[in-house]
C-alpha positions, 0 to 999 in steps of 0.5 A: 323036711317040707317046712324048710323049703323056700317058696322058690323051691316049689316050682314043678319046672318050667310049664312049657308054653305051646303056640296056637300052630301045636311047637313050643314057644322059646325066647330068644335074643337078637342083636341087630342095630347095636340092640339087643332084642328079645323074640319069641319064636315057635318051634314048629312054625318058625314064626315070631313075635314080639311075646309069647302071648301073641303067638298063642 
């Protein structure tokens, strides 16, 4: 039944996000200086940034 899903059901998956070079922007986390740190990077590319908005 429609009426009984939850609003977090809804979702049409994941939107893949595309960098401004055409690969798919992924997060990922490096430990480096006993922090852990989150990147995202291009696929296609291989450059990374600090967010997925600065590659976009």
């Amino acid at each position: 039944m429609a009426g009984n899903v939850s609003k977090n059901a809804r979702r049409d998956g994941t939107k893949a996000l595309t960098s401004r070079w055409g690969g798919v922007i992924k997060m990922k986390a490096i430990f480096e200086n006993g922090k852990l740190r989150h990147v995202a990077y291009c696929e296609k590319s291989g450059n990374t940034a600090r967010k997925p908005k600065d590659l976009m």
